[in-house]
N, C-alpha and C positions, 0 to 999 in steps of 0.2 A: 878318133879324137875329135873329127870334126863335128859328129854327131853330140857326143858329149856337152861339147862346149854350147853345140844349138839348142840341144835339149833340157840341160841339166844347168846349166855354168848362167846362162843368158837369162833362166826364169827367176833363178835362186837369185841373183844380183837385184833383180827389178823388185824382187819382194824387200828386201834390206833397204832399198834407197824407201821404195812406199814405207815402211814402216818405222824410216828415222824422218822421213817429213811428218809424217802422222805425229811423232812423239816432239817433233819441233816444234811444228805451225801448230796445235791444237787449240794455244788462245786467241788466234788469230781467225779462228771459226772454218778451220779446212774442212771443204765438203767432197771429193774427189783427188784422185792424182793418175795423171795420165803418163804412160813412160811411153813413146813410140821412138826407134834404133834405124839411123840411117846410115847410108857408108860414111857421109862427111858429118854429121853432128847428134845427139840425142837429146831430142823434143820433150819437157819434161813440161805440161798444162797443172796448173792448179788452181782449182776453185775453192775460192775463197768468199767470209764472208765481208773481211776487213781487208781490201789488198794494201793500204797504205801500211798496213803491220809489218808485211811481208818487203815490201818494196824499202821503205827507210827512207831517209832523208838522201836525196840525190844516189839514190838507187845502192846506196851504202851496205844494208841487210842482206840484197837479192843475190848482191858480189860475193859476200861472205857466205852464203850459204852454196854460191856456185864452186867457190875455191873447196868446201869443206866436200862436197858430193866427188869434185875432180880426184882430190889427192886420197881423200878415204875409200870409193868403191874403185876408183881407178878406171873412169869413166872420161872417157877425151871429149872433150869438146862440149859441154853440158849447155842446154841453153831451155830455161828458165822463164814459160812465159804465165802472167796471172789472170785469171778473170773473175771477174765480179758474179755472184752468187746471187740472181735478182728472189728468186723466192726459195725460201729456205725447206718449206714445207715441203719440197716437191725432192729434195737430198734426203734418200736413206740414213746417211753416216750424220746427218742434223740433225733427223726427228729421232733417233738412236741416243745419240748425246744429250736430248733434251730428257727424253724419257728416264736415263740415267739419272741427269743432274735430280729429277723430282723424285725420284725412289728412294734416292739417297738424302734426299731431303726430309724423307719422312709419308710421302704421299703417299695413297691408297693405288694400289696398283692398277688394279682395274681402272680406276677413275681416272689416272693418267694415261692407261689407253686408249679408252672412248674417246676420251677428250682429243690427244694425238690423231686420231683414226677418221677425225670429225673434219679437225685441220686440214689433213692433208688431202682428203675428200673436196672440200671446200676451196682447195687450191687449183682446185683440176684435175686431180691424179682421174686415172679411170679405173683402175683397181690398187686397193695396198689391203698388208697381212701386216700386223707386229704381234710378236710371241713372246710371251716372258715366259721362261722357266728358269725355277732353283729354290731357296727356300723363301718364296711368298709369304707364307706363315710367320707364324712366334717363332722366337729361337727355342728349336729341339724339334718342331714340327716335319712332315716327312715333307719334300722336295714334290714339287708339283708344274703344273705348265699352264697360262691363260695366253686365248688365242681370240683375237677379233679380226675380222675381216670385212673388207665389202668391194662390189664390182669383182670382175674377171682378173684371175688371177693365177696363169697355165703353169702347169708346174712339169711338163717332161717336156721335148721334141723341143724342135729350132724356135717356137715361140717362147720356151722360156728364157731364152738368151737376151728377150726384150728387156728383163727386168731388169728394172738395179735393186741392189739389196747391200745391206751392212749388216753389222752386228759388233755390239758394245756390252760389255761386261760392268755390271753396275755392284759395286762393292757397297754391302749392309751389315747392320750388325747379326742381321740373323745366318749371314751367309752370302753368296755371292749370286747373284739373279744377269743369265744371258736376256739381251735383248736382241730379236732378229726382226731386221724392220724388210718389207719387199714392197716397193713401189711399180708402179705402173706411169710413164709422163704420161701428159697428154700431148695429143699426135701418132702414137702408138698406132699401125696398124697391124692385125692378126692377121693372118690366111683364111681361118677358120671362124673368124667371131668379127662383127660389125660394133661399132663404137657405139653405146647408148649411155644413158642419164645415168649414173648412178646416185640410187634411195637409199640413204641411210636407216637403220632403225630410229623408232623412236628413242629407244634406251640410248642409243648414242649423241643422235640430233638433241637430246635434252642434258645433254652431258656437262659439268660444271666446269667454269675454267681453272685448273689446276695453276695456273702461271700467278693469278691473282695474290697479291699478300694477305693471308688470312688473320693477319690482324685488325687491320681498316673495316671487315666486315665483321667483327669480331664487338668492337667499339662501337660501332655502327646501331649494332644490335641490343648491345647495354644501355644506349642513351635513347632509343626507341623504348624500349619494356622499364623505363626507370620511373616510378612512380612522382607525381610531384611533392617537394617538399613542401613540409608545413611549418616550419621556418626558415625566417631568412637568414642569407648563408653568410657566414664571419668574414669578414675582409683578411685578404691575406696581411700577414706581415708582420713584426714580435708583438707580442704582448706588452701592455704597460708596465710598468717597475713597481711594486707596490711592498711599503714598510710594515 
């Protein structure tokens, strides 16, 4: 029984509480959640990218979310602490959700990975992988995977435990597209691998920025190629009354 409870009872619990703050705090820009179980209290870290979201007005929100984790998983003693997300780039479960939001916005997928891939490069990371597969294509097209990568990135043995990774399911009309983001921070050290520069392709280093509003350049573009008129232009406003 006791086995049970350690093996089975303890990990199943900690997935439930992770996955009702995920579904809680998600506009509040959660990038992680840490559960660590003591004899006197259970340490519950959350990185955030807004913590005043989280926190409330005289800590109003933080109470209410501690009562509901107490009396729902039946969890004694819960204590609830926030930290501030200084770069977002460098959170799996952020660059996941971003890439999401732009897929489903319409974006060209490729284009918002190089782009992401560039980012998060550019932040420091010293290796990341993001992998889209599902139906990429037109709707009916067969189910497919794009994969970009760069810098070191170990994937068996006790280095891969370095990495952080997420994964976010992005709903389209053509079908449903996983996203699997793996980061690398920097500071990472390997046993096996010394820390160098990572060089981007050129294909990605030239990458556009997907976040941009693509109307302003849109507009931009019409009043540059619009030829000049050859007469002058009517003044706004009704026309006169005429018998």
């Amino acid at each position: 029984m006791i086995y049970q409870e350690k093996l089975i009872e303890e990990p199943f619990s900690k997935y439930q509480v992770m996955k009702f703050l995920e579904k809680k705090l998600d506009r509040a820009g959660l990038a992680s959640v840490d559960i660590q179980r003591t004899p006197l209290v259970t340490r519950i870290t959350l990185e955030v990218t807004n913590p005043a979201r989280i926190i409330g007005k005289r800590g109003r929100l933080i109470n209410e979310l501690t009562e509901t984790i107490k009396h729902e998983f039946k969890i004694e003693n819960p204590q609830i602490s926030v930290i501030e997300v200084r770069e977002p780039f460098l959170e799996p479960r952020m660059v996941a959700k971003r890439a999401s939001k732009y897929i489903e916005m319409g974006k060209k997928v490729r284009a918002v990975l190089h782009y992401l891939l560039r980012e998060v490069i550019r932040a420091g990371a010293l290796g990341a992988e993001i992998v889209a597969a599902g139906k990429i294509g037109a709707k009916g097209a067969r189910a497919k995977s794009l994969r970009v990568v760069a810098g070191y990135i170990p994937k068996a043995g006790e280095p891969a435990r370095l990495i952080r990774c997420a994964h976010i399911s992005a709903n389209t009309r053509s079908g449903v597209i996983g996203i699997l983001v793996r980061i690398v921070p920097p500071g990472t050290v390997f046993p096996d691998k010394k820390a160098t520069q990572v060089v981007l392709p050129k294909v990605i280093e030239a990458a556009t920025d997907v976040s941009a509003p693509p109307e302003a350049k849109a507009t931009e573009t019409k009043t540059e190629n619009r030829p000049p008129s050859r007469f002058p232009s009517r003044p706004q406003g009704r026309a006169p009354y005429r018998r």
